[in-house]
N, C-alpha and C positions, 0 to 999 in steps of 0.2 A: 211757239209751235204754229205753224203756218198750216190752213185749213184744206184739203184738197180735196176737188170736184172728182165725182164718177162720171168715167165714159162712157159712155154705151158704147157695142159693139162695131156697129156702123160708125159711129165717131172716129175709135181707135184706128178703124182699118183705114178712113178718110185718112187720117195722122198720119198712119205709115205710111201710106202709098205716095202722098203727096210729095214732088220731088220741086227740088229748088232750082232758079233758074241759075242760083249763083253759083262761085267754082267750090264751094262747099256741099254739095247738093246730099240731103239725107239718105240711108243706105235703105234699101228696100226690105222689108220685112222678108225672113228666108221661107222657106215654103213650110216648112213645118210648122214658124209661126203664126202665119194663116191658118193651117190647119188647126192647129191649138185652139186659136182662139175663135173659132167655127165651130169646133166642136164644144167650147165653153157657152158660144152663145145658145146652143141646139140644146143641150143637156140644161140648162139655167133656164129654160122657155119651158122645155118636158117639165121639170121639176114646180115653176110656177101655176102651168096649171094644172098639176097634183095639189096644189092650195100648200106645197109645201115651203115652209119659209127656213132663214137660218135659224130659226127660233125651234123648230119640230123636232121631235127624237132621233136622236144619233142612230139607233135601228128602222127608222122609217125614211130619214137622210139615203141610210144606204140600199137599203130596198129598193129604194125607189129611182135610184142613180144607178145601182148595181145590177138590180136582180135580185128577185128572192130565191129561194129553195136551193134544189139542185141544180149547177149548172149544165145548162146542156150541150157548149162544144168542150171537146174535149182532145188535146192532140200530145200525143206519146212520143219525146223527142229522140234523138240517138243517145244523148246524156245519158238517157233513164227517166228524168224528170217530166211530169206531166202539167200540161198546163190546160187551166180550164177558164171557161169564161159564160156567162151570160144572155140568151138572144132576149130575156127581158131585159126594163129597165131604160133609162134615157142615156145611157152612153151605147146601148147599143143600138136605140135609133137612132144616135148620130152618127154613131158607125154605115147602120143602113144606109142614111140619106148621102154622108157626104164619098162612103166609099160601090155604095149600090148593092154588095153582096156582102152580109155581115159572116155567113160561115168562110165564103173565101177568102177575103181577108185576114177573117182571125188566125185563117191557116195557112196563108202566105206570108203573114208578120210574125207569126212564133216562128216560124222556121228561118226566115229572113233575118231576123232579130236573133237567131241563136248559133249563126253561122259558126262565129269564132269559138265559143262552147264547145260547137263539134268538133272541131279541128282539135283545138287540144287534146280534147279527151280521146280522140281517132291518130294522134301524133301525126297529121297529116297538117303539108302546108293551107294558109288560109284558100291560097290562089284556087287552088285543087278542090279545096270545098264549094268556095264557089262557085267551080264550071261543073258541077256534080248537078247546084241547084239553080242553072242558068235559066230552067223554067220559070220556077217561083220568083227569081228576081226580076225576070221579066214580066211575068204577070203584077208583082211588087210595082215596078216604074207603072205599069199602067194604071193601076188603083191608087198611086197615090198624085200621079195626072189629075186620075179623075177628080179626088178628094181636093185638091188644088181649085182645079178650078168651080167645082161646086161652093168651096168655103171662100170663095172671093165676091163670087156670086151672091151669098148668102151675106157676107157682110158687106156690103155694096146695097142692099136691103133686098135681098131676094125672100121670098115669103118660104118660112120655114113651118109651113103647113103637114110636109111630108112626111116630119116626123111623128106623126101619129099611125103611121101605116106599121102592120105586124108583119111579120115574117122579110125575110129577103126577098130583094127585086135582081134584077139581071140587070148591067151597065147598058 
């Protein structure tokens, strides 16, 4: 078994981004996987200095990543189903920092995210749902713009100081 090194986040992103001069030149990491991995390093830095390690309680892991108690967004789909989420917690100050407004986002991505849901359950073509929700997708491309380039920034060593700020900010 062969031993292998950890990267840090600035590392990895050095790695992907780097392109070759040769005719094989490496593929560029797609934008989600920046995001990912932005919001890993954000949530992984919250979490550390909670003084929480992998070693800590599974209910304090997630408290602390998640949110405790009740959550407080809360958005009611055409499905029926309700989806709820968190403004504590360190995913949702990555949320904050790298998308700016954590309630609109979480309310432009459940509905962005459950387009095709509706459609079936509406017997309605996809196309047609989508030019219903041409707002949300477009405020969508714009927030996850931002989120792009905030988490390139941020792994390129941008100081992720920000996530310690509560509440939502305006892009």
């Amino acid at each position: 078994m062969r031993p292998t090194a950890a990267l840090t986040a600035p590392a990895l992103l050095a790695a992907l981004l780097t392109a070759c001069d040769t005719a094989q030149q490496a593929a560029r990491p797609s934008p989600d996987d920046v995001i990912k991995a932005a919001t890993r390093k954000l949530t992984d830095d919250c979490l550390a200095r909670q003084g929480i390690t992998k070693t800590a309680a599974e209910q304090r892991v997630n408290d602390a990543l998640f949110g405790a108690g009740d959550p407080e967004l809360s958005l009611r789909l055409p499905t029926g189903y309700v989806v709820r989420a968190h403004t504590d917690g360190c995913l949702a100050a990555a949320q904050r920092r790298l998308y700016g407004d954590q309630d609109r986002w979480f309310r432009v991505s459940v509905v962005v995210n459950n387009l095709k849901p509706e459609a079936v359950k509406n017997h309605r073509p996809l196309g047609e749902v989508r030019a219903a929700h041409r707002v949300q997708l477009a405020q969508w491309e714009r927030m996850r713009a931002r989120a792009l380039t905030e988490a390139t920034a941020l792994l390129k060593g941008g100081d992720p100081g920000n996530t310690r700020l509560k509440g939502n900010t305006t892009p």
